[in-house]
C-alpha positions as CSV (number, residue, x, y, z in Angstrom):
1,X,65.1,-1.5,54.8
2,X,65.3,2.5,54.9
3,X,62.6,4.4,56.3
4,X,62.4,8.0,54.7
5,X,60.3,10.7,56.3
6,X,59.0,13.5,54.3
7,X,56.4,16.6,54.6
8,X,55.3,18.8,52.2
9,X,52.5,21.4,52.3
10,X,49.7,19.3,50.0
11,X,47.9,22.5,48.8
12,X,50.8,23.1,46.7
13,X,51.4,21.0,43.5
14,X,54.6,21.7,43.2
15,X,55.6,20.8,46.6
16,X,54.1,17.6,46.2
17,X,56.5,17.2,42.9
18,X,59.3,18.4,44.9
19,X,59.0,16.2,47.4
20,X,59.9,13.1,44.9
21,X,63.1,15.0,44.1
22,X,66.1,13.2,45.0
23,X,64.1,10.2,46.8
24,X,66.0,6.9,46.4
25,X,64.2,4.0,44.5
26,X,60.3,3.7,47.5
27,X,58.4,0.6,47.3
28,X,55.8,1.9,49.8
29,X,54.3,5.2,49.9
30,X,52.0,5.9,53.4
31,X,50.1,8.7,52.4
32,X,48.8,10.5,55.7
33,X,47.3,13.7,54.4
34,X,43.9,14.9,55.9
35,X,42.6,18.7,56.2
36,X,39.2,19.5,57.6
37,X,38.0,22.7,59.1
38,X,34.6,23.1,61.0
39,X,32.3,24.2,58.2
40,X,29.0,24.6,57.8
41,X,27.5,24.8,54.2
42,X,26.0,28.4,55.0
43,X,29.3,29.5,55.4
44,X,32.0,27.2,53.5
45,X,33.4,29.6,50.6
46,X,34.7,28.2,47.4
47,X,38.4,28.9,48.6
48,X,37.2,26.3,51.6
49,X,35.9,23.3,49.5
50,X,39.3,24.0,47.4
51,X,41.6,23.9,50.0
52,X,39.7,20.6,51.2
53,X,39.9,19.1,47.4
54,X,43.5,19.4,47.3
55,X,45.1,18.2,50.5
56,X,41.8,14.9,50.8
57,X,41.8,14.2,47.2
58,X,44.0,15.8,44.6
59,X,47.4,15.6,46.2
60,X,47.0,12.1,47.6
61,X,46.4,11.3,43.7
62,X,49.1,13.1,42.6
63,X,51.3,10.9,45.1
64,X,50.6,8.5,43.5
65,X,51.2,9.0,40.5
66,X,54.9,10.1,41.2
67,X,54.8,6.7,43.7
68,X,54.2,4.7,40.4
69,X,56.2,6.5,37.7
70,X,59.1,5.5,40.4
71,X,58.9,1.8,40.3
72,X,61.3,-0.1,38.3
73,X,59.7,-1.5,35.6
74,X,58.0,-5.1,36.4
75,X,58.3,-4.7,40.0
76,X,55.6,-4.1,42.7
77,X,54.9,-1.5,45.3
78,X,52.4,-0.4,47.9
79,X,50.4,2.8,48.4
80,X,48.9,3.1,52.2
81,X,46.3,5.7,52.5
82,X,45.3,7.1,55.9
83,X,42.6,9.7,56.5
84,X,40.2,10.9,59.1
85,X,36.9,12.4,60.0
86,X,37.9,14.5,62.8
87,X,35.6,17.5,62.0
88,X,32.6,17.4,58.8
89,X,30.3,19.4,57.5
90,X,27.0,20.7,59.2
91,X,23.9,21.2,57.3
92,X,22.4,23.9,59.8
């Protein structure tokens, strides 16, 4: 088996396409992507909650999808997905 390491800045789209580019055939896909910032809800802005939408929930998504439009047809693969709750949202 090859192990292939690869980052990518997960607010951007197209570096989450990019990073599929030139990848040999992947029949698992760990998906370790978290962002959280100490917010409150007084303060978050809409640029916060975006940025927090796109590297927890969007991009992992989009990994995927590139993960499956990889597989040979008929074949299986696995999809990992690690997160954390380092730092959440306060109320006060």
């Amino acid at each position: 088996a090859t192990v292939t390491l690869r980052q990518a800045d997960l607010e951007d789209a197209g570096a989450v396409h990019a990073l599929w580019q030139g990848l040999p055939p992947v029949s698992l896909l760990i998906n370790n992507a978290s962002y959280y910032a100490r917010d409150s809800m007084a303060t978050m802005t809409l640029a916060d909650l975006q940025r927090h939408m796109q590297v927890n929930m969007l991009s992992p998504v989009l990994m995927a999808q590139h993960f499956m439009a990889q597989l040979a047809p008929h074949t299986h693969g696995n999809i990992v997905m690690l997160s954390d709750s380092a730092y959440g949202w306060s109320v006060s």
